[in-house]
C-alpha positions as CSV (number, residue, x, y, z in Angstrom):
1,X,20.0,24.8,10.4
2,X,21.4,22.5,13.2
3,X,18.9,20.3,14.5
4,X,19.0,17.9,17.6
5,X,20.0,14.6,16.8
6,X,18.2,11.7,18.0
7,X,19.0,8.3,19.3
8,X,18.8,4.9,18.3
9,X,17.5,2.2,20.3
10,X,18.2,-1.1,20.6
11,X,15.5,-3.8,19.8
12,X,15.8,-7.5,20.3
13,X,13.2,-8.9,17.7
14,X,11.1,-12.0,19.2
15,X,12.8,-14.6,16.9
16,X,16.1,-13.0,18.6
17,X,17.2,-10.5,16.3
18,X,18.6,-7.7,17.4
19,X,19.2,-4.7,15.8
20,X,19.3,-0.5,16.1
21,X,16.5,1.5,15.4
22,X,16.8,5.3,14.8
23,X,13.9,7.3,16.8
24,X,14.1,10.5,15.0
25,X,12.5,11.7,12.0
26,X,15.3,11.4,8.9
27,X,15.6,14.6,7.3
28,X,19.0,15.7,4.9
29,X,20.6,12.5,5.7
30,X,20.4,13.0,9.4
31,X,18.1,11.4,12.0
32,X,17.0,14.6,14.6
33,X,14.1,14.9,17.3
34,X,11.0,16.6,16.2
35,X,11.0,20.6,16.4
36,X,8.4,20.1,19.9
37,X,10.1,17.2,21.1
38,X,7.4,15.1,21.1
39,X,6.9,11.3,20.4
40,X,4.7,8.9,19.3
41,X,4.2,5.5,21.0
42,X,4.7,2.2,18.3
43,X,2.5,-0.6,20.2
44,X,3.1,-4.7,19.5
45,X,-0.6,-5.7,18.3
46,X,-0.1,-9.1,19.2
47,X,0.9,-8.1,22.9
48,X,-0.3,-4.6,23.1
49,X,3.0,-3.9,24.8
50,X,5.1,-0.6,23.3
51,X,7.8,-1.4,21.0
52,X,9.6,2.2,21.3
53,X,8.7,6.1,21.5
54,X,9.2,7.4,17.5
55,X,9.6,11.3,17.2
56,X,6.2,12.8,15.8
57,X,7.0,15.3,13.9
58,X,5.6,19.2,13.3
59,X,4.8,21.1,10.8
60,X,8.0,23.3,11.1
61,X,9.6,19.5,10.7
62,X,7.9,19.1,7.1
63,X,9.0,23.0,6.3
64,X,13.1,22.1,7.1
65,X,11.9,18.8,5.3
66,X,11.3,20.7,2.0
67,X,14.2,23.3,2.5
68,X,16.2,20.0,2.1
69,X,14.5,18.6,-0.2
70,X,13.9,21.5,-2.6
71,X,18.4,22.1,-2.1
72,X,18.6,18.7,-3.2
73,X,16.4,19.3,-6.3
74,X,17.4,22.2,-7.4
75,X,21.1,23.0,-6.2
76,X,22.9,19.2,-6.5
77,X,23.0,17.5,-10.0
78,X,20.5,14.9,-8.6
79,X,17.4,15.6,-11.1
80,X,20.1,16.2,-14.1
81,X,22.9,13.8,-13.8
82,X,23.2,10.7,-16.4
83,X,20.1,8.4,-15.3
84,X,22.4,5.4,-15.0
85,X,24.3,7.0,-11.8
86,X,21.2,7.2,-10.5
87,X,20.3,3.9,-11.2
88,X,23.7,2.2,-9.6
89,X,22.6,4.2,-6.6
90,X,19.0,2.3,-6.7
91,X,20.8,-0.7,-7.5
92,X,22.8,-1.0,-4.3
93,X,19.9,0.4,-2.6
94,X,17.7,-3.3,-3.1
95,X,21.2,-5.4,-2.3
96,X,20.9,-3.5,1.1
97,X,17.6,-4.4,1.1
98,X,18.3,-8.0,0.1
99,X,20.9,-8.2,2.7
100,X,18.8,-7.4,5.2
101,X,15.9,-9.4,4.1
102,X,15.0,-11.4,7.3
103,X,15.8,-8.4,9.8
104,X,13.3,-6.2,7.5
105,X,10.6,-9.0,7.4
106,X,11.1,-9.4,11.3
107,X,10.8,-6.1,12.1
108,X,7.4,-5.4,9.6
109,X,6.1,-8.5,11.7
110,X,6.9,-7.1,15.1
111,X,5.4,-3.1,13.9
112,X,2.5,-4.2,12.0
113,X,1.3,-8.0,13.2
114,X,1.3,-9.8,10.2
115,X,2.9,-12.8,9.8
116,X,6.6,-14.0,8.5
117,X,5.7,-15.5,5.8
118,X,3.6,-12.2,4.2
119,X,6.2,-9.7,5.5
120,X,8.9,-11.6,3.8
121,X,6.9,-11.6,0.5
122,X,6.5,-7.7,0.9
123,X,9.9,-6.9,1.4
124,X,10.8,-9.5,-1.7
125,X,8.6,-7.4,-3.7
126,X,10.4,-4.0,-2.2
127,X,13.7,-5.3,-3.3
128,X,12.2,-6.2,-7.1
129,X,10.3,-2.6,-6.7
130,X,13.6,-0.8,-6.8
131,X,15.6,-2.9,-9.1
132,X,12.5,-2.3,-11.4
133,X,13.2,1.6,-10.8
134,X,17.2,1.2,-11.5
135,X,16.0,-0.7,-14.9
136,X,13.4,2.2,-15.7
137,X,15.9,5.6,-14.8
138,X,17.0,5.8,-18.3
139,X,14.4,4.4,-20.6
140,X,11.7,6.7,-19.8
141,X,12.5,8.8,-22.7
142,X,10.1,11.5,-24.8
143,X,9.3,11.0,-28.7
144,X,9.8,12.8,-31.9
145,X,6.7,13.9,-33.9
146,X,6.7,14.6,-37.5
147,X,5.1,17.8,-38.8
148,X,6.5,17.8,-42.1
149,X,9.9,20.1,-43.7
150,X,10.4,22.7,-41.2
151,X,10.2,22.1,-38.0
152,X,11.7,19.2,-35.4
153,X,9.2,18.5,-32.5
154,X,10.0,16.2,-29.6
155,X,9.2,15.9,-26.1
156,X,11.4,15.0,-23.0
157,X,10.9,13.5,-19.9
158,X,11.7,15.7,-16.8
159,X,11.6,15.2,-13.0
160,X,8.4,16.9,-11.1
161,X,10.3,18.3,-8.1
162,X,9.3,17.5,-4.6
163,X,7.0,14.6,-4.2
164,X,4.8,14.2,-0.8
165,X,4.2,10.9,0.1
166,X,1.6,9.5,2.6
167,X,1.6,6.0,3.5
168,X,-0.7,3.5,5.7
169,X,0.2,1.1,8.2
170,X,-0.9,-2.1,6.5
171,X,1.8,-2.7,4.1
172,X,4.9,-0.1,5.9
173,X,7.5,-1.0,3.7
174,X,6.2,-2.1,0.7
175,X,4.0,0.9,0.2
176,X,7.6,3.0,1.3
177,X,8.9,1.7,-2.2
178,X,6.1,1.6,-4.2
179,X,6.4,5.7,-3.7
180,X,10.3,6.6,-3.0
181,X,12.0,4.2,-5.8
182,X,9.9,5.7,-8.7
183,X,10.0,8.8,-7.5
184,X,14.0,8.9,-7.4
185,X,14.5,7.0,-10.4
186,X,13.1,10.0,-12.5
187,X,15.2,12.6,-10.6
188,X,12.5,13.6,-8.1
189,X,12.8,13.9,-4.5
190,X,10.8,12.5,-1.8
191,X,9.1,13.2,1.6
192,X,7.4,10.2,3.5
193,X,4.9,10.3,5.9
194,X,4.6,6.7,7.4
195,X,1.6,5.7,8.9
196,X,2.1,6.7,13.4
197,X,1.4,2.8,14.2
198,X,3.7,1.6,11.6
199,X,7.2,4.0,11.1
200,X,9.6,1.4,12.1
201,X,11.1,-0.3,8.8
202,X,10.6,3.2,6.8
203,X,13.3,4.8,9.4
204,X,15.1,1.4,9.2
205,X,15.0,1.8,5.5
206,X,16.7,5.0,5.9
207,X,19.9,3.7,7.2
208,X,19.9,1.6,4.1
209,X,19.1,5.0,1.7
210,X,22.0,7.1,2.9
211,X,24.2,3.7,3.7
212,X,23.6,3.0,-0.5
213,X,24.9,6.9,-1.2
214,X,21.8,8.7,-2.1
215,X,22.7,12.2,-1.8
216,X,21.4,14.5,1.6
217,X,17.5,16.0,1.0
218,X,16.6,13.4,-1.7
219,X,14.7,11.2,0.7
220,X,13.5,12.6,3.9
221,X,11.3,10.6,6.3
222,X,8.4,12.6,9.0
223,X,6.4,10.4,11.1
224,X,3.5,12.7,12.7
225,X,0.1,12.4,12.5
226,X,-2.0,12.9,9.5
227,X,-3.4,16.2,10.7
228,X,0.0,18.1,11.1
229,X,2.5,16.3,9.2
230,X,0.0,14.9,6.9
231,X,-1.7,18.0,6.2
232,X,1.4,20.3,6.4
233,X,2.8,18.2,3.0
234,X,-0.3,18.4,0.8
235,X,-0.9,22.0,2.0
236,X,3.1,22.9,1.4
237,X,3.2,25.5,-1.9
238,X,6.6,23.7,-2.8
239,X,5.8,20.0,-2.9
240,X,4.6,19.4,-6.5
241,X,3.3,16.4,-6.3
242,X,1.3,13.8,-3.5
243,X,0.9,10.4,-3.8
244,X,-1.7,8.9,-1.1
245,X,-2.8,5.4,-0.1
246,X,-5.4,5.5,2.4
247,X,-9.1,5.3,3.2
248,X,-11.5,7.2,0.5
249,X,-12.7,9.7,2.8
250,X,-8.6,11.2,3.5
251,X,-7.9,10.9,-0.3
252,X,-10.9,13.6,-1.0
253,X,-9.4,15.9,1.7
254,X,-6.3,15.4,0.1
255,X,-6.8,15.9,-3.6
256,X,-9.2,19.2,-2.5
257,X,-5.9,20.4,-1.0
258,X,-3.6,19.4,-3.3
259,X,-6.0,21.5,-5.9
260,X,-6.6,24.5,-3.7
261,X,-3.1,25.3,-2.4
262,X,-1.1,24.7,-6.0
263,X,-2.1,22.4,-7.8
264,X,-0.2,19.5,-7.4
265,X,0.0,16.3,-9.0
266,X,-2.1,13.5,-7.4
267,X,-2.3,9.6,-7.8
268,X,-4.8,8.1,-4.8
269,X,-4.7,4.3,-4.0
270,X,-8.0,4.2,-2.2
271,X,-10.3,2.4,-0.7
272,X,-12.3,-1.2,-2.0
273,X,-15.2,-3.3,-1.6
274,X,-14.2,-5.7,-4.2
275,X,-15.8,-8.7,-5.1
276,X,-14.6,-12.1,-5.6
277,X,-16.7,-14.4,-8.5
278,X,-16.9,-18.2,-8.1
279,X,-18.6,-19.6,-11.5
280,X,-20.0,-23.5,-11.8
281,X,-17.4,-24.4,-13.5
282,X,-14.7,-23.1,-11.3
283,X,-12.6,-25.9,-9.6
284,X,-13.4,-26.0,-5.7
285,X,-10.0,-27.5,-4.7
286,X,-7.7,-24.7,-6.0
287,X,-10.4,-21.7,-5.9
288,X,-11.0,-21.8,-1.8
289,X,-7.5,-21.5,-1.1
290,X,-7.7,-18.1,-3.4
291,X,-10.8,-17.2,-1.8
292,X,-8.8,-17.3,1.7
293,X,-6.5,-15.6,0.6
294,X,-9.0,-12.9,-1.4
295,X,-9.8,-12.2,1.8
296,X,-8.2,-13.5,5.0
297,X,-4.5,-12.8,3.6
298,X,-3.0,-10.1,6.6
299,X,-6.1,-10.6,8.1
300,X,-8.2,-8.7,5.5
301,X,-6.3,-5.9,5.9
302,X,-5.7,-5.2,2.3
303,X,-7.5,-2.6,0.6
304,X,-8.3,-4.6,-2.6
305,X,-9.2,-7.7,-0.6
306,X,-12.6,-9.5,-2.1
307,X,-14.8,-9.1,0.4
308,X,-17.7,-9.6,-1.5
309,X,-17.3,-13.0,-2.9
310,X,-20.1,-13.8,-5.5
311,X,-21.2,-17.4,-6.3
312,X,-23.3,-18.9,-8.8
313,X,-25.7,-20.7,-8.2
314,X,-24.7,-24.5,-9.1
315,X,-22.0,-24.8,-7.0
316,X,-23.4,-22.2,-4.1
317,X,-23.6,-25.2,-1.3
318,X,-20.7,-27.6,-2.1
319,X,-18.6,-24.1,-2.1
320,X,-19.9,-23.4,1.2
321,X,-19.0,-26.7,2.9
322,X,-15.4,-27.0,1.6
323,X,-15.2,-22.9,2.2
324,X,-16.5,-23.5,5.9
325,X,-14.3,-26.3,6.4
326,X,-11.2,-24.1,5.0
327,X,-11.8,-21.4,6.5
328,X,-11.9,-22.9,10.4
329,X,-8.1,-24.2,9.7
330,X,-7.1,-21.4,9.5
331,X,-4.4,-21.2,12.4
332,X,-4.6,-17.4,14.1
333,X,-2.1,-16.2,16.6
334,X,1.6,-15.0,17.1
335,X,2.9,-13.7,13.7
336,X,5.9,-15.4,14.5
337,X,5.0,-18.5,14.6
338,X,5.4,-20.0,11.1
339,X,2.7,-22.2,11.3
340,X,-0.1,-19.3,11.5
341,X,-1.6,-18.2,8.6
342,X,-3.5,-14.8,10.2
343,X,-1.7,-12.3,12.7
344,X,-2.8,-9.3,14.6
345,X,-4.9,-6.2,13.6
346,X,-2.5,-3.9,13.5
347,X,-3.8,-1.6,15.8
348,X,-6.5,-1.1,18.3
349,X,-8.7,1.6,16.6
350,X,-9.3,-0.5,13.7
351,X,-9.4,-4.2,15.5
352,X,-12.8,-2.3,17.5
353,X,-14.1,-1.1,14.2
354,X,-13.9,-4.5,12.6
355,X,-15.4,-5.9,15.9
356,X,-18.0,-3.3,15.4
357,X,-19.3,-4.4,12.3
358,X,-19.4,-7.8,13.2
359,X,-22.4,-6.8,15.3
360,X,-23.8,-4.5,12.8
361,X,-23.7,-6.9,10.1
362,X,-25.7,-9.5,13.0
363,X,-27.8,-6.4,13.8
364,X,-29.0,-6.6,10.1
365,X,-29.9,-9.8,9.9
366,X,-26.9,-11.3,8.5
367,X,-26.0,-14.9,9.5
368,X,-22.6,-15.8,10.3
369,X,-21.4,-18.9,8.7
370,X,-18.1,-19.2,11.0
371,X,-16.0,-16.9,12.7
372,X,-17.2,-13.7,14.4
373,X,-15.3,-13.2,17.8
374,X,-12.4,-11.6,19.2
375,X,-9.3,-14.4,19.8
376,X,-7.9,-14.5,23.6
377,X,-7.9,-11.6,26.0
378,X,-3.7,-10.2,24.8
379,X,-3.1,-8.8,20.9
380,X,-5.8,-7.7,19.0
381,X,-6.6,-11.6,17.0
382,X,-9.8,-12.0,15.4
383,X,-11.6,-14.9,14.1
384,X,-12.0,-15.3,10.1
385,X,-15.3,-14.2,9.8
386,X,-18.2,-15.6,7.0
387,X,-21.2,-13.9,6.5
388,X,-24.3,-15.2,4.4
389,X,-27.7,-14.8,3.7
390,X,-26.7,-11.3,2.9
391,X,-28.9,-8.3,0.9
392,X,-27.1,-6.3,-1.2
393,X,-27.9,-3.2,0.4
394,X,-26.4,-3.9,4.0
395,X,-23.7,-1.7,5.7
396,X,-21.6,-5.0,5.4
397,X,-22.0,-5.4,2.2
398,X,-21.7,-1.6,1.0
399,X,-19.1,0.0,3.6
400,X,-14.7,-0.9,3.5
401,X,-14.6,-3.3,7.0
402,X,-10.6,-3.5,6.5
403,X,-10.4,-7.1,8.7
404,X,-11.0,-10.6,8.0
405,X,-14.5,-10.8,7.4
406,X,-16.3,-11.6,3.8
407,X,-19.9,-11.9,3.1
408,X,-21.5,-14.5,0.0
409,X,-24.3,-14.0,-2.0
410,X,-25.1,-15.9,-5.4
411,X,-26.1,-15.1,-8.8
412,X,-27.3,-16.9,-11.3
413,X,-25.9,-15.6,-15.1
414,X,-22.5,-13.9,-16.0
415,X,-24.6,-10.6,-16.3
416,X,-26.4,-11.2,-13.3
417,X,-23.4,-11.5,-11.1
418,X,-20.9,-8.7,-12.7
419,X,-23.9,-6.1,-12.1
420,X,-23.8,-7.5,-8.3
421,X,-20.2,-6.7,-8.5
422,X,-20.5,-3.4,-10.7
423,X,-22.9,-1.8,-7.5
424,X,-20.0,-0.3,-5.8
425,X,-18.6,3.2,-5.7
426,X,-15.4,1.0,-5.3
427,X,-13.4,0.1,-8.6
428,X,-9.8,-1.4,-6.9
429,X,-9.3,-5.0,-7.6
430,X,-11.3,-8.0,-8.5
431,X,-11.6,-11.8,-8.9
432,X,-13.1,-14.5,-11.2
433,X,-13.0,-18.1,-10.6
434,X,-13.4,-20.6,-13.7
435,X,-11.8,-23.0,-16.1
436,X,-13.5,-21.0,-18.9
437,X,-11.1,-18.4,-20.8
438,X,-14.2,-17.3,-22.5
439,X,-16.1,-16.9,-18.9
440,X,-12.9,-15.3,-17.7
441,X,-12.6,-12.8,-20.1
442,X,-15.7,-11.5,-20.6
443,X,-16.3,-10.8,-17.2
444,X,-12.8,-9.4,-16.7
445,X,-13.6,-6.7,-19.0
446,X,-16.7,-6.3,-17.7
447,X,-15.9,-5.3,-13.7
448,X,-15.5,-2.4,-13.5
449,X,-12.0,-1.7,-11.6
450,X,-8.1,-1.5,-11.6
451,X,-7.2,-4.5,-11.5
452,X,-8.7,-8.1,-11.9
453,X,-7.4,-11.3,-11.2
454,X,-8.5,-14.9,-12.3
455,X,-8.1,-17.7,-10.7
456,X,-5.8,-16.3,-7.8
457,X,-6.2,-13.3,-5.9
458,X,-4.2,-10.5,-3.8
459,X,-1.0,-11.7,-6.2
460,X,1.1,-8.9,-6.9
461,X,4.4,-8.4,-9.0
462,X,6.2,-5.5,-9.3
463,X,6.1,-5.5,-13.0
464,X,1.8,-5.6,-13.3
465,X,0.4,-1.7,-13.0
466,X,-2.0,-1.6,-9.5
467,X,-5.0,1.2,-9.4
468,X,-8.4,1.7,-8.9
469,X,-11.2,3.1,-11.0
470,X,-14.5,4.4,-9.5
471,X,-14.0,5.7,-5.6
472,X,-10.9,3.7,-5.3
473,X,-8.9,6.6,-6.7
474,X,-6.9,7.4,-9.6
475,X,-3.0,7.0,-10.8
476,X,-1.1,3.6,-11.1
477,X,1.5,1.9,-8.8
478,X,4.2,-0.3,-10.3
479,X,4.8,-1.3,-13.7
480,X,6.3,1.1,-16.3
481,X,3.2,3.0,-15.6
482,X,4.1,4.3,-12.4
483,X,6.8,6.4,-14.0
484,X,4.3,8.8,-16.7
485,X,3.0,10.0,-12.5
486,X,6.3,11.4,-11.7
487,X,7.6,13.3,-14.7
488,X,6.7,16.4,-17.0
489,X,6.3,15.8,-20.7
490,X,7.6,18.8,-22.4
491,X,7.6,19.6,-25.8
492,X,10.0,21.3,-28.1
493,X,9.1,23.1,-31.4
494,X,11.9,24.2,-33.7
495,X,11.9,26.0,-37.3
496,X,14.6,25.3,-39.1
């Protein structure tokens, strides 16, 4: 099927850089215009200026997507070939990446409006993402099981098919490789949706896929929106397995379709409300600056941030002042100045609904400790936000705000403050503050969610399983979990 090829653009980055970015959706190796012909503007949140028209793409586009994809799978030795050729492929896949490091990190800046310094950490952790994958193509092997004289059972390890994947726009490219490189390293190929706000570094990314030698169909990239292109890939009868990060409400819609239509596979990365625990003993000097980042790191827009931090009751008010203090150094503004901790929202939908809770949480009685307000008239900046005085039962408490804005209550016992923590339908991440391992401990395996961490927070390596529990969804990314979501265990029976 020939298909109208579409062009690149050239983009000079604000720190200079300039470099070519394709327009059209990437499908069998090739970038082409949408079936309709119709785009999608990719706005600057820090200027609110348009960056460049990216082709949305159509449901016929996800259909040609999966003819592609489903030759690649089934026709070419990709899925069956000796692991380790896939893996060289993988491997030269991250030094492209690693080559183009500081391009990559400039361009997530510019798309999404988060600073240097957290872009550059997220496309570090894309290159160790895919080296990871290389390392895991040929060790996820099955097992042999002893039924006594007679028989030889084993199980292998086989490849899913095609894999629909549906990213947001807070993390573009790192969330690109949390779902492509363990999807390709067990023989599996791939469809990406990128979020619409956020598709330039997955299409930049591209380049680097074919440039590295994968094979045509085994990844293919469709920017649309969520209710074509989106839909169109949970919905397809071919794709045999979706992987989703997203808000709560679109993962239900999704793993109700993935059900009713065939059954597919499903891991959801979800939603979180996760809160942050400060005990007495917890040392003020290095827990603030994990608190800030709990919750202020790419301006809360995180979906395991801790934005309910919980503090006992001892060291409540001297928290508080150095908190306070912290918190209103925080320097906001152009993501590409180094010197800024906290860029843009990343888009306008989301910087109102943040705004919006502001005044609910005010509307509820709420006090505001700092923070609270919008930043300058241009880009969508908003002040680090503290509430207090809180009840547990408050939309600002209870509902996902996605933005930098935390609320604190206190507690007095260990049991006391994990229940606070447990009344959540959200299970994603988690934090505990204290110089007790015992304190640590206990309450670690008490939270109930995915992940916790102590004494840091929002610290992620490629190597450490991330997941929630609860409404935050189900399946594992990273670590050599990852890899049990993307293969078939079959077993083999033999009478001899």
């Amino acid at each position: 099927m020939s298909r109208t090829p579409a062009p690149f653009q050239t983009i000079t980055l604000p720190n200079g850089m300039t470099y070519e970015q394709p327009t059209g959706l990437f499908i069998n190796n090739e970038f082409i215009q949408s079936s309709h012909g119709k785009t999608k503007a990719v706005i600057n949140p820090s200027t609110e200026e348009v960056i460049a028209n990216i082709s949305a793409g159509s449901a016929e586009d996800v259909e040609y997507a999966v003819q592609c994809a489903s030759h690649a799978f089934e026709d070419t030795d990709w899925a069956t070939q000796d692991p380790k050729k896939r893996a060289r492929v993988l491997f030269k896949l991250a030094d492209l990446v690693e080559e183009n490091l500081e391009l990559m990190t400039a361009i997530e800046t510019y798309d999404n409006g988060k600073t240097l310094a957290l872009a550059r950490g997220d496309v570090t952790l894309v290159v160790n993402c895919i080296r990871d994958a290389a390392s895991y193509a040929d060790k996820i092997n099955g097992r042999t099981i002893d039924s006594g004289d007679g028989y030889m059972n084993f199980t292998i390890k086989q490849p899913i098919g095609i894999c629909g994947q549906i990213i947001p726009w807070n993390f573009p490219i790192m969330m690109a490789s949390w779902k492509i490189a363990p999807a390709l390293a067990m023989g599996n190929v791939s469809i990406l949706k990128p979020a619409s706000a956020t598709p330039l570094n997955a299409l930049f990314f591209a380049t680097l896929c074919k440039k590295a030698g994968i094979p045509a169909g085994v990844v293919n990239i469709v920017p649309g929106s969520g209710r074509e292109v989106g839909n169109s890939i949970t919905q397809h009868p071919k794709i045999r397995k979706v992987a989703f990060t997203g808000s709560t409400v679109v993962g239900k819609s999704i793993a109700v379709d993935s059900a009713s239509t065939n059954l597919k596979k499903a891991t959801l990365e979800l939603g979180g409300k996760s809160a942050h625990m400060v005990f007495d003993d917890a040392d003020i000097s290095k827990t603030v600056p994990n608190l800030i980042s709990g919750i202020f790191m790419n301006a809360g827009q995180i979906c395991s941030c801790g934005s309910r931090i919980y503090v006992q009751e001892g060291i409540y008010d001297k928290l508080m002042a150095a908190f306070k203090t912290a918190v209103e150094n925080i320097k906001v503004g152009d993501p590409f100045d180094e010197s800024n901790y906290q860029g843009a929202i990343d888009n306008r939908e989301q910087f109102e609904t943040i705004l919006k809770y502001i005044e609910i949480g005010k509307q509820e009685g709420a006090k505001i400790l700092t923070g609270g307000k919008r930043i300058g008239t241009k880009g969508f900046f908003i002040e680090p936000t503290i509430f207090y005085d809180v009840r547990e039962d408050m939309r600002i408490v209870k509902e996902e705000i996605f933005g930098p804005v935390v609320t604190v209550s206190k507690f007095k016992t260990l049991e006391e403050g994990v229940k606070m923590a447990n009344a959540s339908e959200f299970g994603l991440g988690g934090g505990i503050e204290t110089t007790n391992v015992s304190t640590a401990l206990k309450a670690a395996k008490m939270l109930q969610t995915g992940t916790v961490w102590i004494n840091t927070y929002n610290d992620f390596d490629s190597r450490v399983p991330f997941g929630g529990v609860k409404q935050s969804g189900y399946g594992k990314e990273m670590g050599s979990e990852v890899y049990d979501y993307y293969t078939e265990t079959k077993a083999i029976r033999i009478k001899l």
